[in-house]
C-alpha angles and dihedrals in degrees: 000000000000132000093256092064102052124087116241118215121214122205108243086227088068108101124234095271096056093240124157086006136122132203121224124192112187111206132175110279098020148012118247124201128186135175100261085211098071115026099183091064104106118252126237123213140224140188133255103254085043102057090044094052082054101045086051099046082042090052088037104040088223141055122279132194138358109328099018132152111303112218126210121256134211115259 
């Protein structure tokens, strides 16, 4: 499956220029992301278990569970 063929999600916060947005199309076996700004820019993809692990530390605002996100600490 190309690019071309998968369907891309924007989030309805995203105003009607596209600015500060990004696409996500959710296939089968990854998630792919790209800047809705600049659409020839190519996208990078991402698993399953990886993007969830995103969506949840973005809604939370902190890691959860095993394996979570790790965050960075002062020296």
């Amino acid at each position: 499956m190309s690019m071309s063929e998968i369907y891309w999600y924007k989030s309805s916060y995203s105003t009607a220029q596209g600015d500060n947005c990004i696409e996500v199309a959710v296939a089968q076996q990854a998630v792919h992301v790209r800047d809705s700004k600049d659409l020839a820019r190519p996208a990078f993809t991402v698993g399953h278990e990886g993007w969830g692990r995103f969506v949840s530390y973005a809604a939370h605002g902190r890691a959860r569970g095993a394996g979570s996100v790790p965050t960075a600490s002062p020296n």
